[in-house]
C-alpha positions in Angstrom: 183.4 -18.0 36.6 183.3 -14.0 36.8 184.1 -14.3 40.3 187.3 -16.3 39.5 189.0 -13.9 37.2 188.1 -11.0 39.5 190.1 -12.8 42.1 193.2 -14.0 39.4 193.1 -10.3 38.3 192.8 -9.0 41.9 195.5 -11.5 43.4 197.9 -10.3 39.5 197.4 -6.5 40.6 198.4 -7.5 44.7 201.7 -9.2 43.0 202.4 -6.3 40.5 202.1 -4.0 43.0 204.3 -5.6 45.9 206.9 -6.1 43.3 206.4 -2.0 42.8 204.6 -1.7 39.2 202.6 1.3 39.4 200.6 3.3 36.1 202.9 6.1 36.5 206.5 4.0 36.5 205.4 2.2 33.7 204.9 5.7 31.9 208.1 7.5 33.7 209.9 4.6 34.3 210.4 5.5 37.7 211.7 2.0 38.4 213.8 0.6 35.9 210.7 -0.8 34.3 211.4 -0.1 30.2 214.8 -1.7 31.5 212.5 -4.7 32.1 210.3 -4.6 28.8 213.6 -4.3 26.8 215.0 -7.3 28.3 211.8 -9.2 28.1 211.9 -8.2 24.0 215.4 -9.3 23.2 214.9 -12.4 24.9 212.0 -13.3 23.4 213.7 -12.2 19.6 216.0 -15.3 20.0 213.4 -17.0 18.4 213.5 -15.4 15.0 214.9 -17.5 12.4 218.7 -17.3 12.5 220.3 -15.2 10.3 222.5 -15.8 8.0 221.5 -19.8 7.8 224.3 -21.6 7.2 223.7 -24.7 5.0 227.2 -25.9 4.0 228.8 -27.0 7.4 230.4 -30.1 8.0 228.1 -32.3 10.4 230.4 -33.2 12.7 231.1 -29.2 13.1 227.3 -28.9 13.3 226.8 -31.0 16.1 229.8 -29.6 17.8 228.6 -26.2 18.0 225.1 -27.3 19.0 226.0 -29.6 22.3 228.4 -26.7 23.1 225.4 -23.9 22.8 223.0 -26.4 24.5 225.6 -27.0 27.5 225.7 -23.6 27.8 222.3 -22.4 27.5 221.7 -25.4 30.3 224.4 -24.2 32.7 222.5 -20.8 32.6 219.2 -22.3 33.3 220.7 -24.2 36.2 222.1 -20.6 37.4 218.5 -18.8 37.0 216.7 -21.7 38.6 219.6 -21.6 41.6 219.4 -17.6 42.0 215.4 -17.6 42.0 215.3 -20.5 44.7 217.5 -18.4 46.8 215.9 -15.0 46.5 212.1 -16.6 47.5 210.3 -13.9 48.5 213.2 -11.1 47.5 212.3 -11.6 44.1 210.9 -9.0 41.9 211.5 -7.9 37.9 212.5 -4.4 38.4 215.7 -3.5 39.2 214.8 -1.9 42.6 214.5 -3.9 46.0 210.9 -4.3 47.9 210.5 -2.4 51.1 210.2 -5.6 52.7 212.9 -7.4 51.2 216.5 -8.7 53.0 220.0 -8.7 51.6 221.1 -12.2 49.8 224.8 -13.1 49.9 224.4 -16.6 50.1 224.4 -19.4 47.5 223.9 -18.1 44.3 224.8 -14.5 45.8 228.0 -15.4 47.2 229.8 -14.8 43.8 227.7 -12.5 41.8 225.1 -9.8 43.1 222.9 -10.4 39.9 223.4 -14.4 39.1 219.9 -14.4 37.5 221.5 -12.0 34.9 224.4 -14.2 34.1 222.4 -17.0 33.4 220.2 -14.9 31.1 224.0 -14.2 29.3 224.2 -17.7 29.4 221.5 -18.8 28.0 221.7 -16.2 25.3 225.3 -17.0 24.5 224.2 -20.9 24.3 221.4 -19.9 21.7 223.8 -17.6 20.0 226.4 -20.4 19.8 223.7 -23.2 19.0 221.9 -21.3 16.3 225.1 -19.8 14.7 223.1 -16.2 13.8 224.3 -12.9 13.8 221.0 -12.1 15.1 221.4 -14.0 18.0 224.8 -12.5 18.1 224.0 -9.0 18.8 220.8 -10.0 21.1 223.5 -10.9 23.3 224.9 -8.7 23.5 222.4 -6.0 23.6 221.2 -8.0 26.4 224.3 -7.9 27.9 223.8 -4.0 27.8 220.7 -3.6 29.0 221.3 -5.9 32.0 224.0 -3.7 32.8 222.4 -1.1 33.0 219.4 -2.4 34.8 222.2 -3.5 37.3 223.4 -0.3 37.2 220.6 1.7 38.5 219.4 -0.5 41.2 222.7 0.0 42.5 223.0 3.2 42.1 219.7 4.7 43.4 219.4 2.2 45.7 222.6 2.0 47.1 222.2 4.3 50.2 219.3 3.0 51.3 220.6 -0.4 51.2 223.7 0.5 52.7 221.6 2.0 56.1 219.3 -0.7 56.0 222.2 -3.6 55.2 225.7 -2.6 57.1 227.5 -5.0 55.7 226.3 -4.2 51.6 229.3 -1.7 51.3 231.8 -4.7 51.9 229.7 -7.0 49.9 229.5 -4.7 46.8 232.9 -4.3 47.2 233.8 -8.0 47.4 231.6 -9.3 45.0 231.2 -8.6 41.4 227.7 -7.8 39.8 227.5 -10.1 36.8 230.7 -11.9 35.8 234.5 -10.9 37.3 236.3 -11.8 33.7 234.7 -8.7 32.1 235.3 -5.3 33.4 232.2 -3.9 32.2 229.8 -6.5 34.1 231.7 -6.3 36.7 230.2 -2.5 38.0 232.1 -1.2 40.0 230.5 1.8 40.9 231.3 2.9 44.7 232.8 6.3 44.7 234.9 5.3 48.8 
């Protein structure tokens, strides 16, 4: 039994640290990871209570508003399940690529450089539409900021490296937007040529 959760806890550290956790990032955060403790908190406060609760709404109003957050919060599932598929072995929480990893423009990558972050702002925006909350409200949008700017700094500390090791990244960062096209502000553009 010992000998089991030495190996769990021995195979948990090999995956932390391929992905690049490391005791001093997680006290620096040398790589984006409080970016990826935030995010992990504000998702997980969508399930406070809603706030304020709205008792006197028509039924019919009700259950308009909750098929339209639950389509919604579906549709981004569908897109994180997609963009996880097609990263396999790419993937990692912290917004800074593995050593090892290749560029993705295919699939789920063809539209969006960060697809797994719209369907997080998906699935938030369902919730926040299906719970009618104010809490739920601003998590999404506080999500939407701190996805941004996890977005952000991959790119931007890692864009020269990924631009010698991927010739063709300049084009698709150009090309492609990072999160969704509609909104300027998740769209990051952020190349300086």
């Amino acid at each position: 039994m010992k000998q089991n959760k030495r190996k769990f806890f021995k195979h948990i550290k090999t995956i932390l640290s391929r992905w690049g956790f490391s005791k001093q990032g997680l006290l620096q955060n040398s790589k984006g990871e409080w970016y990826l403790f935030s995010q992990l908190l504000l998702i997980h406060l969508h399930l406070i209570p809603p706030y304020p609760k709205i008792n006197n709404i028509a039924f019919s109003i009700n259950i308009f508003f909750i098929i339209i957050g639950l389509a919604i919060s579906i549709k981004g599932l569908i897109i994180v399940i997609r963009a996880l598929i097609d990263l396999g072995n790419n993937l990692t929480p912290l917004p800074y690529p593995m050593n090892e990893s290749s560029l993705i423009k295919n699939n789920s990558y063809k539209n969006n450089r960060h697809p797994i972050y719209k369907g997080i702002l998906f699935i938030s925006l369902g919730i926040s539409i299906f719970s009618m909350s104010l809490i739920d409200l601003f998590l999404l949008f506080s999500l939407a900021y701190i996805l941004r700017s996890k977005a952000l700094k991959e790119e931007e500390e890692e864009e020269e490296k990924l631009r010698i090791k991927f010739p063709e990244y300049k084009k698709y960062i150009e090309e492609v937007p990072a999160i969704i096209n509609k909104y300027k502000i998740l769209r990051l553009e952020i190349l300086k040529c």
